[in-house]
C-alpha positions as CSV (number, residue, x, y, z in Angstrom):
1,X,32.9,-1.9,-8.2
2,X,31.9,-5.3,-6.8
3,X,35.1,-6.8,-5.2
4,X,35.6,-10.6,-6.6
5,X,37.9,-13.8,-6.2
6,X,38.3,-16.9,-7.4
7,X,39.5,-19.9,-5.8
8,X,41.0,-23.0,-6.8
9,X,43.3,-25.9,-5.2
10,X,46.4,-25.4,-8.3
11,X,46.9,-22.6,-10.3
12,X,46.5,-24.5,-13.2
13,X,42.6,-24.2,-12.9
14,X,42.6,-21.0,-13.2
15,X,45.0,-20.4,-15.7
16,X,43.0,-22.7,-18.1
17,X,39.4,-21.9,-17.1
18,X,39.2,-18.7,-15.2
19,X,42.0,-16.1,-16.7
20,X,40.3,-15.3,-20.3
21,X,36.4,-14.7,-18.1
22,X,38.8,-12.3,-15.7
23,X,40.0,-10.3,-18.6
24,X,36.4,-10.1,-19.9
25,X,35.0,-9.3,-16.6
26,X,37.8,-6.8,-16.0
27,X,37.1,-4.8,-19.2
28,X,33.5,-4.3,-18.1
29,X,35.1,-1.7,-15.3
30,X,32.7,-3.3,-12.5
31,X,34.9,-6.1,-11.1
32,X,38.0,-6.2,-8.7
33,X,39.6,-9.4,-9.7
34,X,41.4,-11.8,-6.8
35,X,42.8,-14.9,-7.2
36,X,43.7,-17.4,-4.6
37,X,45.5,-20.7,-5.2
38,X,48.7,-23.1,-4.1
39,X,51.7,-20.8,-4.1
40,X,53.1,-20.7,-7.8
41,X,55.5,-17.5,-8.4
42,X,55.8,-18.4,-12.0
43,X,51.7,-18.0,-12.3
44,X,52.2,-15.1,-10.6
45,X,54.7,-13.9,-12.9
46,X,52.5,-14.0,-15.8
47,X,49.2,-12.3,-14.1
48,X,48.0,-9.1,-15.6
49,X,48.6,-6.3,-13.1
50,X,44.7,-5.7,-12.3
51,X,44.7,-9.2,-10.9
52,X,45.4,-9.3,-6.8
53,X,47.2,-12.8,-6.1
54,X,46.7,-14.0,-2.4
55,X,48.9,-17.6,-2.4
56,X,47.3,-20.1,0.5
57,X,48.8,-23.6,0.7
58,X,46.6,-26.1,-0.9
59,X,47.3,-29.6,-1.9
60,X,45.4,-32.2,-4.4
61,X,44.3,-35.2,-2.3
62,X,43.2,-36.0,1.2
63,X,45.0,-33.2,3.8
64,X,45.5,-32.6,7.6
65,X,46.5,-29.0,6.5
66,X,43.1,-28.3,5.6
67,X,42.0,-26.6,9.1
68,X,44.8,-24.1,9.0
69,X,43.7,-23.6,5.5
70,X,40.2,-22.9,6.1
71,X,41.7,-20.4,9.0
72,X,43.5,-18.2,6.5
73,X,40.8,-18.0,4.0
74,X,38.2,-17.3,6.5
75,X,40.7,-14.5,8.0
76,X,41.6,-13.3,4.0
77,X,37.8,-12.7,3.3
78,X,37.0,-10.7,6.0
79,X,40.0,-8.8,5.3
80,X,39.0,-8.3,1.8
81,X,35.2,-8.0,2.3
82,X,34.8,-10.2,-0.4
83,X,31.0,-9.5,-2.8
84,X,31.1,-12.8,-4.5
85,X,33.7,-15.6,-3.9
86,X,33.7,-17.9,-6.7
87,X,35.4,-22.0,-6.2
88,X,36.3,-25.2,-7.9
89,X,38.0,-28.6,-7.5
90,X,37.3,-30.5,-4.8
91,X,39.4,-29.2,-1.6
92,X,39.6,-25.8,-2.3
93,X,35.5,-26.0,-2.9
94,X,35.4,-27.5,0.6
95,X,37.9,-25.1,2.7
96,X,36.6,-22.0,0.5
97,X,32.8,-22.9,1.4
98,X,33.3,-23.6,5.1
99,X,35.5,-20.3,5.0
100,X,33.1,-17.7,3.0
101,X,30.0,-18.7,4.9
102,X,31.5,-18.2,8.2
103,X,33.1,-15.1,7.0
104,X,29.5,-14.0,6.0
105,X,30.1,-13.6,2.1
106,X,26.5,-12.9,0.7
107,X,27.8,-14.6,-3.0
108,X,29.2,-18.3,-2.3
109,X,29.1,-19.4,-5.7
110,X,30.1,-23.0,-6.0
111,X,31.3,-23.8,-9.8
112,X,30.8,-27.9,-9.6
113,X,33.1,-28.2,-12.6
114,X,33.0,-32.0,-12.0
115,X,32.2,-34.6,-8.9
116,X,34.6,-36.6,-7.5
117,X,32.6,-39.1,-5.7
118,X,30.9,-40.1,-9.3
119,X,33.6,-42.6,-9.4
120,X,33.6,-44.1,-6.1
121,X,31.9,-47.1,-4.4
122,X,31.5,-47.9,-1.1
123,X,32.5,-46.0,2.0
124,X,35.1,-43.7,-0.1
125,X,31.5,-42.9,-2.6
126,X,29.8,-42.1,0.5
127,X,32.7,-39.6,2.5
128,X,33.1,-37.6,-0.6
129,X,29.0,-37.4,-1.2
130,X,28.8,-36.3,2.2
131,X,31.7,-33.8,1.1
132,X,29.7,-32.5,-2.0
133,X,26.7,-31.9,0.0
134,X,28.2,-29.8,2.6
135,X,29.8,-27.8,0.1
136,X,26.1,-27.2,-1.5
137,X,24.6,-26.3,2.3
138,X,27.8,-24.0,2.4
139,X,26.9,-21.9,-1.2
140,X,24.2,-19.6,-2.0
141,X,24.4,-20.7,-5.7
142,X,25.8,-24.0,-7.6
143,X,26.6,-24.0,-11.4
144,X,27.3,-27.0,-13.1
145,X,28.8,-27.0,-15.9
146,X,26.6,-29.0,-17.8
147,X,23.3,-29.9,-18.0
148,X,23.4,-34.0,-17.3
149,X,25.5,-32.7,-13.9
150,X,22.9,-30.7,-13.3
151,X,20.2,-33.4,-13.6
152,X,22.7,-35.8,-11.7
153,X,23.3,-33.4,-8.5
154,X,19.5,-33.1,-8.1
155,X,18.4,-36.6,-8.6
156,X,21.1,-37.0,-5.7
157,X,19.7,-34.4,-3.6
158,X,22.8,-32.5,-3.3
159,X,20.7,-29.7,-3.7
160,X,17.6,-28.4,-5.1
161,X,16.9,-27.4,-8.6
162,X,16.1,-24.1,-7.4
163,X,19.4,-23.2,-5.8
164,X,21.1,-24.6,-9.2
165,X,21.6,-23.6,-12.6
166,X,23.5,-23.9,-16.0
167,X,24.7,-20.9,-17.6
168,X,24.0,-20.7,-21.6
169,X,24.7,-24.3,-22.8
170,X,27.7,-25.3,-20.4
171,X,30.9,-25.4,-20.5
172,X,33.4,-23.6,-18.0
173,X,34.6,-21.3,-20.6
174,X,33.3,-22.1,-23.6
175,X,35.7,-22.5,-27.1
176,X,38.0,-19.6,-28.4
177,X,37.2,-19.9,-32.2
178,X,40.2,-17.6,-32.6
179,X,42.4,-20.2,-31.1
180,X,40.8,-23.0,-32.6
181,X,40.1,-21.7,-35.8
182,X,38.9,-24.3,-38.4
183,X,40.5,-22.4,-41.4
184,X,44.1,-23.3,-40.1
185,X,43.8,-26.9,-40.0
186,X,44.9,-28.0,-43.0
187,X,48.2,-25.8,-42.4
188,X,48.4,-27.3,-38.5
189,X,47.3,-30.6,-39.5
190,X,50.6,-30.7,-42.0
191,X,53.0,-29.2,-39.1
192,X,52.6,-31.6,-36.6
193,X,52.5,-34.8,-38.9
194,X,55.8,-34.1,-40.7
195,X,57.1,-33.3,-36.8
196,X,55.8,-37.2,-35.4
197,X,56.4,-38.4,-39.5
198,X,52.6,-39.7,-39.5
199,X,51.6,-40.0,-43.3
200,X,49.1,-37.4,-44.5
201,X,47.0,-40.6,-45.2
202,X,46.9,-42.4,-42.3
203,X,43.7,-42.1,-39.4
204,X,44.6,-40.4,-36.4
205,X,43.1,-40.9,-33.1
206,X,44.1,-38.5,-30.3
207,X,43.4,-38.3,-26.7
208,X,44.4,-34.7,-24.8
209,X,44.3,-34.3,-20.7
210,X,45.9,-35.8,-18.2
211,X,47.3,-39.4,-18.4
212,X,45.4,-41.2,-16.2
213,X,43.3,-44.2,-14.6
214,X,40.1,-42.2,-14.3
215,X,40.5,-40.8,-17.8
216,X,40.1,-44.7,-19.2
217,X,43.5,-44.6,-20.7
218,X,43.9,-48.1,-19.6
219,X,40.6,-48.9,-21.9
220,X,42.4,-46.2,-24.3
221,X,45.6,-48.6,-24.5
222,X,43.6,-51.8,-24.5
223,X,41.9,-50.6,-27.8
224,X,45.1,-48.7,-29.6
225,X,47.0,-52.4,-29.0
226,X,44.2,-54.1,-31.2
227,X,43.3,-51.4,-33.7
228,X,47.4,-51.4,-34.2
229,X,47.4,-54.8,-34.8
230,X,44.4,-54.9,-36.8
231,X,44.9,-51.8,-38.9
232,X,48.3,-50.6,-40.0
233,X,47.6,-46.9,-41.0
234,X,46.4,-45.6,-37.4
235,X,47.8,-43.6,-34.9
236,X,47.7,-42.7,-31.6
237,X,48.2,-39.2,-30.0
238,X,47.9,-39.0,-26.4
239,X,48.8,-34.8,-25.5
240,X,49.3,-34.3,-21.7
241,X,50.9,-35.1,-18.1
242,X,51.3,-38.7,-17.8
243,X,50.3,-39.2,-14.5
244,X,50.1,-41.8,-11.3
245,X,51.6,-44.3,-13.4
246,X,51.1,-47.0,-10.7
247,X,47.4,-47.1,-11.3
248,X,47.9,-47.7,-15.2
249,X,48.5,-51.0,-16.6
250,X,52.2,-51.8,-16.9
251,X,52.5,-53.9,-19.5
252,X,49.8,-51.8,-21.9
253,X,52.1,-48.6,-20.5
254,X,55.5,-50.5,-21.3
255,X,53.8,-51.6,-24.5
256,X,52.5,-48.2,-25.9
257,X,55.6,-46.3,-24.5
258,X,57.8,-48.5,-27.2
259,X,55.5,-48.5,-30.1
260,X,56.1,-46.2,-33.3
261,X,52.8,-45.5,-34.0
262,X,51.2,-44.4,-30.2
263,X,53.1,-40.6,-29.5
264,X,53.5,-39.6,-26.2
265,X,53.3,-36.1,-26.7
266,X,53.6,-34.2,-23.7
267,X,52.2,-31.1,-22.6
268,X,51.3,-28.0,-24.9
269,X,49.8,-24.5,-25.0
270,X,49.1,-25.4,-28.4
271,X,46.8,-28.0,-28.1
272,X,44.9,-26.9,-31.6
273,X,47.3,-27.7,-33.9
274,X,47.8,-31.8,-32.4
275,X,44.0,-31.8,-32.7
276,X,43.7,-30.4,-36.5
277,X,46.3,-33.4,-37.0
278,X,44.0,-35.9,-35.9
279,X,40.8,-37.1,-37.4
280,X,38.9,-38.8,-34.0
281,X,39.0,-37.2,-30.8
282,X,39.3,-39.6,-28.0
283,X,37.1,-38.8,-24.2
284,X,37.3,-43.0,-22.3
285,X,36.9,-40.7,-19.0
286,X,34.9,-42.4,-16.2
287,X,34.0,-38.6,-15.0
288,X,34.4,-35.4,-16.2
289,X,32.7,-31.1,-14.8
290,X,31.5,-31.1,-19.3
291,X,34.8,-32.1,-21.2
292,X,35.7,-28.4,-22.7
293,X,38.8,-31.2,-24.6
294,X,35.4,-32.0,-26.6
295,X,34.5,-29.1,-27.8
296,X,37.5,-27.7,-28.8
297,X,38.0,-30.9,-30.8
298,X,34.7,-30.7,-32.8
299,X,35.9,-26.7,-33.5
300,X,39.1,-27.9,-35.2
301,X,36.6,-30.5,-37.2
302,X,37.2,-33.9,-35.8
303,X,34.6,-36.9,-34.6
304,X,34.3,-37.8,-31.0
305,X,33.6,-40.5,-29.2
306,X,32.9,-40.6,-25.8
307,X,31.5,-41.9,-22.3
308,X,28.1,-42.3,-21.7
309,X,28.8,-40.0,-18.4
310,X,27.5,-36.6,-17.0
311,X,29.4,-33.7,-18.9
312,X,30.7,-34.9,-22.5
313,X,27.2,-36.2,-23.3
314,X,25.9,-32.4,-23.4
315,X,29.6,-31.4,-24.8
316,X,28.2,-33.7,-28.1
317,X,25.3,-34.9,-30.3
318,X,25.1,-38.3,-30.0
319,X,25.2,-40.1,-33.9
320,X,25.2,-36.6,-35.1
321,X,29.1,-35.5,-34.0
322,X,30.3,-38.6,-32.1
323,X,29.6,-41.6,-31.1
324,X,28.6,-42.9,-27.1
325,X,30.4,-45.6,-25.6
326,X,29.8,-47.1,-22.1
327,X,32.5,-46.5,-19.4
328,X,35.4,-48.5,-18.6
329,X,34.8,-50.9,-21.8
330,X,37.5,-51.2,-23.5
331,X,35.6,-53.4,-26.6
332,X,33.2,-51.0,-27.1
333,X,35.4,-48.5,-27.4
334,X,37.6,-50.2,-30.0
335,X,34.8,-51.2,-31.9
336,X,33.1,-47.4,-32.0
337,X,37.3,-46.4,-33.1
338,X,37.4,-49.9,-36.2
339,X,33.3,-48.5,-37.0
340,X,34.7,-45.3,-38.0
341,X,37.9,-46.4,-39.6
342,X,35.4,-48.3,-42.2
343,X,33.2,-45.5,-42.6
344,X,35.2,-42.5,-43.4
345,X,32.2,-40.7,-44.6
346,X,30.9,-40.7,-40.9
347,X,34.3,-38.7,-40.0
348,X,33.4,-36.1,-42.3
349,X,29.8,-36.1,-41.2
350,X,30.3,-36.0,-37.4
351,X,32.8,-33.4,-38.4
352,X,31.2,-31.1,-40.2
353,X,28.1,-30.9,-37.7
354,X,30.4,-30.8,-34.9
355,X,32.3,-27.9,-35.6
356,X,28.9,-26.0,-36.7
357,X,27.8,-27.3,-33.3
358,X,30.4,-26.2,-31.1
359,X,30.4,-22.7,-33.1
360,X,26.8,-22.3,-32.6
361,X,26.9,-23.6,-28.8
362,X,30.0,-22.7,-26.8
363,X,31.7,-19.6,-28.6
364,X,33.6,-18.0,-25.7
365,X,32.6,-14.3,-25.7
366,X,28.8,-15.3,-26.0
367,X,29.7,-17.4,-23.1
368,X,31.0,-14.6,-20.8
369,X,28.6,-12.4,-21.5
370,X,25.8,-14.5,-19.8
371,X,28.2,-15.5,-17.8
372,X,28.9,-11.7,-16.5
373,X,25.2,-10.9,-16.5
374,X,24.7,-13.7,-14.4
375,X,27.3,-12.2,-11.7
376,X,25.8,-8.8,-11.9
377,X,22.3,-10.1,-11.1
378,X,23.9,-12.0,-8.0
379,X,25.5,-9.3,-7.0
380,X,23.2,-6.7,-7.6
381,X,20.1,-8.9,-5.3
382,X,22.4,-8.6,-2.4
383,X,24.1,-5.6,-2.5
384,X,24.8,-3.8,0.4
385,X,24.9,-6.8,2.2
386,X,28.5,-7.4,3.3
387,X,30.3,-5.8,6.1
């Protein structure tokens, strides 16, 4: 039995990208499941009892802590005598790194769900590229999780195209059709507009994920303000954390946060059933690992429109499910949101061959099993290897 854990800075990561691939990997009989995160008893509470949970003290953002952290991973792994060790997000893909090469892990598989320094300019760009690369040096083997990433890391030589690769089509789990089943959203789509009292006629945009600068909900507001002046039948959903509230624009925050027609949601496990109320899913991110929020969206059978940036591209066909819209342009993205509100038959269009698209593409247990025969071949080329 190969000996496995996952590592991530919040639980929340794995909870939403890793927990359904440990169940799968875990029925195959061949895996020892870890998990290591920031301390979280209620996480813990709801872990499956074949799952070993090692809290370590991580934080989002820049951290002093982060030596003593790479000191207790480095001294948990060779503890453990870890086969593979498997990380994400940014810090606990840098301590995790520097910690399983020195502890002599032969599997140091880096999932680069995402790059921070996309983002950046200047001398903050260049610290966190310096940062991505020496995670790279530090990992036998780096999967994006989409192809344009992919394409992105190498033309930045953060490593070489040999040392990378995307499993299946993308995606860091893939879509559970079971959850977002198509058949139910006429039923969900009714629920949630008699809860907000949105008419079963009127066009609903929605936005899900956190509720921030870098996901362009200042451009998101910006355009909501003049469809909702222009057109008096849309709404807004916006479904997640609002976040960082300093970096958002005030008055656009102040404005949206009084008006009838843009919902502030909040958080929910059951994300579906906002999305089958809507009829145009919503991505203004300036960077995203693929975008899974895209996916899941076309499986419930709405329209996208996104940024022209690595991940959603690949999540979407471009003129075929969605539409493309530059980053951080706020008219652009109000006129791709009015274009669609005039031609209704492009909703159903970019619906219909979105949902057959995402069906076809991303299904979840396809998904894990490439994703598990990909671990087994790792595994198997270097067994023997550790201790």
């Amino acid at each position: 039995m190969y000996k496995v854990c996952f590592v991530t800075t919040a639980s929340i990561t794995l909870k939403s990208f890793v927990l359904e691939l440990a169940d799968a990997m875990h029925k195959t009989g061949s895996f020892e499941i870890h998990f290591i995160c920031d301390n979280d008893d209620e996480f813990k509470s709801l872990l499956p009892s074949y799952i070993h949970y090692h809290p370590v003290p991580m934080k989002r953002g820049i951290s002093f802590d982060g030596i003593k952290v790479i000191g207790k991973l480095r001294r948990l792994f060779k503890q453990e005598k870890f086969d593979l060790v498997q990380y994400s997000t940014p810090n606990a893909s840098c301590y995790a790194s520097i910690a399983a090469r020195v502890a002599k892990i032969p599997v140091r598989l880096y999932c680069q769900w995402g790059i921070v320094y996309v983002g950046f300019t200047g001398l903050k760009r260049f610290i966190f590229k310096t940062i991505e690369k020496m995670v790279c040096r530090n990992s036998t083997r780096i999967e994006p999780d989409s192809i344009s990433n992919l394409n992105f890391s190498i033309s930045e030589g953060l490593y070489t195209k040999e040392k990378g690769a995307v499993i299946w089509n993308g995606s860091a789990c893939g879509v559970n059709l079971k959850k977002f089943d198509i058949s139910k959203r006429d039923v969900f789509k009714a629920e949630i507009r008699q809860k907000y009292e949105i008419p079963q006629d009127a066009l609903v945009y929605i936005f899900v994920g956190r509720i921030g600068r870098d996901k362009g909900i200042n451009e998101l507001l910006v355009a909501a303000e003049k469809m909702n002046e222009l057109k008096e039948d849309t709404y807004l959903l916006l479904v997640g954390e609002l976040e960082n509230e300093q970096f958002l624009d005030k008055r656009l925050l102040n404005w949206s946060q009084n008006q009838k027609r843009v919902i502030y949601c909040g958080f929910t496990n059951e994300v579906e059933k906002y999305l089958a109320a809507a009829d145009v899913y919503l991505l203004p991110s300036y960077r995203e690992g693929f975008g899974t929020t895209v996916i899941e969206a076309e499986s419930m059978g709405l329209a996208t429109i996104v940024t022209d940036i690595p991940g959603p591209i690949n999540a979407m066909l471009k003129n075929e499910t969605g539409l493309v819209v530059p980053k951080a342009d706020a008219d652009a993205l109000f006129k791709s949101m009015l274009y669609l509100y005039d031609n209704r038959d492009k909703i159903i269009k970019f619906a219909k061959c979105g949902a057959e698209f995402a069906a076809t593409s991303f299904e979840q247990e396809e998904l894990f099993r490439q994703i598990i025969l990909d671990r087994e071949n790792m595994l198997k080329s270097v067994s023997g290897t550790n201790g």
